[in-house]
GURO-643124 format. One record per residue (C-alpha): residue number from 1; residue in three letters; z, x, y. Coordinates in steps of 0.05 Angstrom, whole numbers. Example, Ala and Ser with C-alpha at 12.3 -4.5 7.8 and 13.67 -1.06 7.14 Angstrom:
<torbas>
1/ALA/156/246/-90
2/SER/143/273/-21
</torbas>
This chain:
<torbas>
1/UNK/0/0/0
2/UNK/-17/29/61
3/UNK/39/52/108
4/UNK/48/15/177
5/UNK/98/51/208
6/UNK/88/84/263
7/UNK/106/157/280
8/UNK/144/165/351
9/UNK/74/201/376
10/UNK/35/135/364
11/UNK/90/94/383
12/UNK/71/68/452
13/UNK/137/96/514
14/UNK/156/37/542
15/UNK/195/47/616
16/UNK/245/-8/639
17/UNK/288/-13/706
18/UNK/343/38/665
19/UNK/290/89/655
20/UNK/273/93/729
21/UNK/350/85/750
22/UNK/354/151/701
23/UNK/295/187/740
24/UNK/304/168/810
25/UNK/383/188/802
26/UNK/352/257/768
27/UNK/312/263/832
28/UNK/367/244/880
29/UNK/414/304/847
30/UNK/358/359/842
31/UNK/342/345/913
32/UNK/414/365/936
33/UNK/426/417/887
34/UNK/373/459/919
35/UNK/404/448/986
36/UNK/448/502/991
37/UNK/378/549/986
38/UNK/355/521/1041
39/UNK/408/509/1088
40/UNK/455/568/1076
41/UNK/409/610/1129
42/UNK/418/566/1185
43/UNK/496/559/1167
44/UNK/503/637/1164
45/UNK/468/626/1238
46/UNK/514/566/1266
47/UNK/587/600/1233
48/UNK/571/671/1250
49/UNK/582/678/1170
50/UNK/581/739/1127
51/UNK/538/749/1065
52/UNK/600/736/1015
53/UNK/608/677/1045
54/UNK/538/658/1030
55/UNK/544/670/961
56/UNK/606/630/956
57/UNK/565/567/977
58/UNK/520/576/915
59/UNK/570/606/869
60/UNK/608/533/880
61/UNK/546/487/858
62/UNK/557/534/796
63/UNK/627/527/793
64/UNK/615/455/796
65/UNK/569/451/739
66/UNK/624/493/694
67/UNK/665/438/720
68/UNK/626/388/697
69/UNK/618/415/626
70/UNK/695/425/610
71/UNK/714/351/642
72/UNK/657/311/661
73/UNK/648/288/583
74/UNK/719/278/565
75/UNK/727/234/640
76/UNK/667/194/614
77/UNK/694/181/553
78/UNK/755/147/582
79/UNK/726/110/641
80/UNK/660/93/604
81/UNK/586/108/630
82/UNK/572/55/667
83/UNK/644/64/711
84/UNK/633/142/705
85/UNK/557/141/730
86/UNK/569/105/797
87/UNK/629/137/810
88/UNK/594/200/811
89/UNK/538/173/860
90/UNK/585/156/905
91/UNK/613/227/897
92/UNK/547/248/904
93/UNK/538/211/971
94/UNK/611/239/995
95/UNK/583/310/978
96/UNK/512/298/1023
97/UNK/558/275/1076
98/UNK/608/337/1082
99/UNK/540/386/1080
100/UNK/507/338/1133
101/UNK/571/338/1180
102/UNK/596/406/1159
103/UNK/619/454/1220
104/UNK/667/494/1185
105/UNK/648/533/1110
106/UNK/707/508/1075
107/UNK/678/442/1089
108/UNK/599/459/1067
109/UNK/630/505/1005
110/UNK/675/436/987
111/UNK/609/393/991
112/UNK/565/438/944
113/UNK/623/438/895
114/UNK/624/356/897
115/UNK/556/362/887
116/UNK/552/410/831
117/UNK/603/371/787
118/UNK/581/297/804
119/UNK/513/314/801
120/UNK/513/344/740
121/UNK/551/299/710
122/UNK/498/245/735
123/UNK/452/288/701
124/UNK/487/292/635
125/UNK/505/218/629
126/UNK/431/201/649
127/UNK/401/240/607
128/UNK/445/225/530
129/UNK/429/158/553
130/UNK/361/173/559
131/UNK/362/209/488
132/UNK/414/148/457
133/UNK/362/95/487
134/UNK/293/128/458
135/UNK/317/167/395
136/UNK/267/198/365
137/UNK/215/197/438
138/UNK/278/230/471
139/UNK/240/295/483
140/UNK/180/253/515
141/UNK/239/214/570
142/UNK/278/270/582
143/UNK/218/311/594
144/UNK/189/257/641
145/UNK/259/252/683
146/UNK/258/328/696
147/UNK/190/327/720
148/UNK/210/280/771
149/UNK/268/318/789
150/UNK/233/371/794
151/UNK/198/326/841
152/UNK/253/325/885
153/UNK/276/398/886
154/UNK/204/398/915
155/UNK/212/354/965
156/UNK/280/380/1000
157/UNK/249/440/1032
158/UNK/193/405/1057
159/UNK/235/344/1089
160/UNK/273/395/1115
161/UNK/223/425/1150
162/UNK/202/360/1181
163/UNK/273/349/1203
164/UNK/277/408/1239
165/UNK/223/384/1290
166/UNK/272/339/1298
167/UNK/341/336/1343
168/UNK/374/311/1278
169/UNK/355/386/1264
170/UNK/368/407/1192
171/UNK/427/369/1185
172/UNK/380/305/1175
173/UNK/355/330/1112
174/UNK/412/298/1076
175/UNK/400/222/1104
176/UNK/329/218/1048
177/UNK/374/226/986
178/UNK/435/180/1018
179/UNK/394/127/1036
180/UNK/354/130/968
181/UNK/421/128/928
182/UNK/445/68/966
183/UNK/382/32/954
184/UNK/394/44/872
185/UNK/459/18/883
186/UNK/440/-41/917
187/UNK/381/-61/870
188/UNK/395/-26/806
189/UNK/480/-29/799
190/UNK/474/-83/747
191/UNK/422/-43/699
192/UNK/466/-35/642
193/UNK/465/37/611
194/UNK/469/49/534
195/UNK/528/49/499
196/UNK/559/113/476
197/UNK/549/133/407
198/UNK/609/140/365
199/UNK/599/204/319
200/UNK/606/190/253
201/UNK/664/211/217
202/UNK/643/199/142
203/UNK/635/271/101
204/UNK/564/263/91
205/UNK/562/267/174
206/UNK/604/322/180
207/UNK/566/363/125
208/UNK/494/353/168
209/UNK/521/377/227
210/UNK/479/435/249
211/UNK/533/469/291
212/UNK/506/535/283
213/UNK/435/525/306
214/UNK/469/473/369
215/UNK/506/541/388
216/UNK/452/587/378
217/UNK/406/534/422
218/UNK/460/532/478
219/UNK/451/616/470
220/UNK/379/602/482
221/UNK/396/560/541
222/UNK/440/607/576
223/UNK/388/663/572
224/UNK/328/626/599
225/UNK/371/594/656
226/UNK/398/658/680
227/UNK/317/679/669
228/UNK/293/627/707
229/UNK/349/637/767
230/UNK/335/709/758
231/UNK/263/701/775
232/UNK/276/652/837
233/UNK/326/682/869
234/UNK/307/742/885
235/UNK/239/712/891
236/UNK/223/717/957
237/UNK/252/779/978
238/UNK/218/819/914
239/UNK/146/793/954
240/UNK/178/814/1017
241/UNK/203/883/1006
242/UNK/170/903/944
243/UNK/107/876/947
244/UNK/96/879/1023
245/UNK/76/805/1043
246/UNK/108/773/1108
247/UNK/176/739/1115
248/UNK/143/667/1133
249/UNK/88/679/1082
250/UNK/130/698/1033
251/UNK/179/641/1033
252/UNK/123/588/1043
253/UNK/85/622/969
254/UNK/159/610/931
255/UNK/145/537/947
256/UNK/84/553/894
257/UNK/138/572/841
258/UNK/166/505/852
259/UNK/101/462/844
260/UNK/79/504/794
261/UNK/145/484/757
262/UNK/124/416/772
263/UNK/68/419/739
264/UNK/84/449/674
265/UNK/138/398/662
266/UNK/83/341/675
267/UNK/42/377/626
268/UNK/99/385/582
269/UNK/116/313/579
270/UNK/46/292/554
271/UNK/39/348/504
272/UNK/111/324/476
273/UNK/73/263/453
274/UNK/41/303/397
275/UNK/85/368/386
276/UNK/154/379/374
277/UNK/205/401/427
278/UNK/210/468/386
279/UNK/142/486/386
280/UNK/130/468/456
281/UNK/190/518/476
282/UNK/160/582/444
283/UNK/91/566/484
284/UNK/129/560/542
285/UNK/174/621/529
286/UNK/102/660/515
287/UNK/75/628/592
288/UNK/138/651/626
289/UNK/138/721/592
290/UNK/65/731/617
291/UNK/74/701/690
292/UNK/140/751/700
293/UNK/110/811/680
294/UNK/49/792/721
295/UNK/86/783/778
296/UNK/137/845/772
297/UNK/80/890/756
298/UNK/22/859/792
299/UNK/-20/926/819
300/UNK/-43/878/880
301/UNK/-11/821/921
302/UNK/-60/769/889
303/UNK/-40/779/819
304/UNK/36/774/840
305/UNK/20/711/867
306/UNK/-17/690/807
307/UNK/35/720/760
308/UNK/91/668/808
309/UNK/54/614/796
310/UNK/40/632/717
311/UNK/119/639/708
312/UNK/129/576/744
313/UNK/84/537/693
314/UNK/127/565/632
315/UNK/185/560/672
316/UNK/197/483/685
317/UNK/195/479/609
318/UNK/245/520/588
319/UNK/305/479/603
320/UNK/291/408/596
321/UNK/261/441/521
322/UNK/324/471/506
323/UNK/367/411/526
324/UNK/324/369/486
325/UNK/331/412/421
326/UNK/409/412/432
327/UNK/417/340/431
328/UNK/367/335/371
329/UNK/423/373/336
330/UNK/478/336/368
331/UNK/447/270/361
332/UNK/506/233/346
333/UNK/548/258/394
334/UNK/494/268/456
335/UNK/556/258/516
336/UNK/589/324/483
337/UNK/519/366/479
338/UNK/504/337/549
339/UNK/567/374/572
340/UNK/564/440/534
341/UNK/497/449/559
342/UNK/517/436/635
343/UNK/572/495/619
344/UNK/519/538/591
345/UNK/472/530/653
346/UNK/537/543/698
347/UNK/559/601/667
348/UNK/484/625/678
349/UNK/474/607/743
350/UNK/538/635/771
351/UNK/534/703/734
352/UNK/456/720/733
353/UNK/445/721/808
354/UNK/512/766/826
355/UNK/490/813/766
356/UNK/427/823/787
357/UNK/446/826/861
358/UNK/491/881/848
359/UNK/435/918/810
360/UNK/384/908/864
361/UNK/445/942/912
362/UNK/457/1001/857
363/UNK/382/1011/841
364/UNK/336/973/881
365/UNK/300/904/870
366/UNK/249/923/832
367/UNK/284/973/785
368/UNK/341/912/772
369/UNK/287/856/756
370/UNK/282/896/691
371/UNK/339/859/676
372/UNK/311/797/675
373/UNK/258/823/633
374/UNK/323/833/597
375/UNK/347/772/593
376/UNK/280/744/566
377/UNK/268/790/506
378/UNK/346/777/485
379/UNK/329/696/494
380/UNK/261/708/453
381/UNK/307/740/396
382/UNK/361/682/397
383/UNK/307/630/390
384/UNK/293/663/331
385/UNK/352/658/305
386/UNK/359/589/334
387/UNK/298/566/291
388/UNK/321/606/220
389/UNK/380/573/227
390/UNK/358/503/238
391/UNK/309/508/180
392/UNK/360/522/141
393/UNK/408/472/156
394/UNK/410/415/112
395/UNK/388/348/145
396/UNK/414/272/129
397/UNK/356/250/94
398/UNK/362/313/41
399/UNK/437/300/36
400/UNK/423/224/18
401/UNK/371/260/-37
402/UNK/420/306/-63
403/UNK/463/257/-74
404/UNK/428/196/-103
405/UNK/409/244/-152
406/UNK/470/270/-170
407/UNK/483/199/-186
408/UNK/423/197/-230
409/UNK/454/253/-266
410/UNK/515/217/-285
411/UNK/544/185/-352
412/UNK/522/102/-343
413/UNK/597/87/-366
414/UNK/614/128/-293
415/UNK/567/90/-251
416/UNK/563/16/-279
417/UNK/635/-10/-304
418/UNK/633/-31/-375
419/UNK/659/-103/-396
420/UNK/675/-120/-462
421/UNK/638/-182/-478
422/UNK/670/-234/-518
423/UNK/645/-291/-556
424/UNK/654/-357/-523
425/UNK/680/-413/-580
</torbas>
């Protein structure tokens, strides 16, 4: 009889009012985490700060996300995700207000770091819903809401600039994501979210777990994030100093990075339609590899710029891929992998740009991006490991095998009860 089931790659993606609550919220939060990028400058200017102050503004978006990942997920699971998502919009909104208003850097450094743990924690609960909702087309929505958030960390430099025409100055910036979350609030509060999945406690559960692989994949993670801030941070000033291209010039071709990364997550999300999340992840890793070492080692200013935008392509993959794969082996329990994996990008973010900052002070920029060169060989070899170890996990479906025919194996008298039948008079 021919089969008429269909595979998740013919099944047709259906979008509702929760899956566009889930992006626009993505886009709302990616637009103020890259805020602090792009305002710190004219703080510095208005404060008379110093350059460790600076870094503390960025270092607390990371803090926040470490924040996130130790408490967001245990919070959630006492107030719910419904209760815990719009309470961390509104913190969201009370973050965008202190940057906006902010005349003093304890006040812009506490604003990041509201913005950095709710925002995240938007993030997480938005996207294990996401993966709870679509089960086995997670990779294809979580894909999608990335893209558009990548979306927005495209848009906050350029509102910015329009703003600054402006006498609202760059302080205005921050009215596009407030009104835009109060507008989801006002049309979209009643758009219930899924419920969270209890993980199963029966043995068979606890025996597919794939907790090795989950932690080798969160490895993964933690390399290519502190790969991908490694390569944008210092961004701009490699073209600057190293490669010799003008201050304006320069910061106007890192917007290319960005759209680039744009791009290769909208190409990502249709080619997750007919290949797996894992596959998908080495091509990417292969893009990025080949767009870095184009752009370190470009022997002209056009092939650095080509190398950017190369890197930027693989780039916008390399997350959302890895998240994806994580909650694939945390499926039941997508709230908790949500959270480890918003620790694992923290940990990244805060550490990779102050390493490779003090190696650019010790041996010069281009000397210390060898490090991130670093950082991808030692993700490429933990991917490997990643993948031999997930092969050789066991999955449910092999477990249910195993043990139906161990059943098989067994005396009758131990699997059907025997009566004694007696003759009725």
């Amino acid at each position: 009889m021919k089969n008429l089931t269909l595979s998740s790659a013919q099944q047709p993606f259906v979008r509702n009012r929760f899956t566009w609550l889930s992006y626009l919220l993505m886009a709302a939060y990616c637009y103020l985490q890259v805020s602090p990028g792009s305002i710190v400058p004219f703080l510095h200017a208005e404060m008379h700060l110093n350059y460790t102050i600076d870094s503390l503004h960025v270092s607390s978006l990371a803090v926040g996300l470490i924040l996130s990942g130790l408490f967001g997920d245990r919070i959630t699971r006492i107030l719910g995700r419904q209760s815990m998502l719009w309470l961390c919009v509104a913190g969201l909104c009370v973050g965008g207000l202190l940057l906006m208003l902010a005349y003093h850097p304890l006040v812009s450094i506490s604003g990041i770091l509201c913005i950095g743990f709710c925002g995240c924690t938007v993030s997480n609960i938005v996207q294990s819903a996401l993966s709870d909702y679509y089960g086995s087309q997670r990779t294809i929505a979580i894909t999608e809401a990335n893209t558009i958030a990548c979306l927005g960390s495209v848009t906050g430099p350029l509102i910015l600039g329009m703003f600054l025409s402006t006498w609202l100055g760059w302080r205005g910036m921050f009215l596009v994501p407030l009104l835009m979350m109060a507008l989801l609030a006002a049309f979209f509060y009643n758009v219930r979210l899924p419920a969270r999945k209890q993980p199963e406690q029966s043995i068979l559960a606890k025996r597919a777990r794939v907790s090795r692989a989950c932690w080798l994949y969160l490895g993964v993670m933690v390399l290519v994030v502190a790969f991908e801030w490694g390569t944008f941070t210092w961004g701009s000033g490699y073209l600057i100093n190293i490669v010799g291209i003008e201050t304006r010039t320069a910061s106007t071709l890192m917007s290319l990075f960005f759209f680039a990364e744009m791009f290769g997550r909208f190409m990502g999300s249709l080619l997750t339609r007919r290949f797996s999340a894992e596959q998908l992840l080495v091509v990417a890793l292969g893009i990025a590899g080949v767009g870095f070492l184009l752009f370190w080692l470009g022997p002209t200013p056009w092939i650095h710029i080509l190398g950017l935008f190369v890197a930027g392509l693989g780039i916008g993959n390399l997350f959302p891929l890895t998240f994806t794969i994580v909650l694939n082996q945390e499926a039941d329990n997508t709230d908790a992998a949500a959270a480890r994996s918003s620790l694992a990008a923290g940990l990244a973010i805060l550490i990779a740009p102050l390493l490779l900052g003090r190696a650019a002070d010790t041996f010069g920029l281009r000397i210390s991006y060898s490090f991130v060169l670093v950082l991808f060989i030692m993700a490429c070899i933990v991917l490997v490991f990643a993948r031999y170890a997930s092969h050789k996990e066991v999955t449910p479906l092999e477990l249910e095998i195993e043990q139906f025919l161990q059943e098989q194996a067994r005396p009758v008298e131990e699997v059907v009860p025997s009566f004694e039948l007696t003759s009725v008079v």
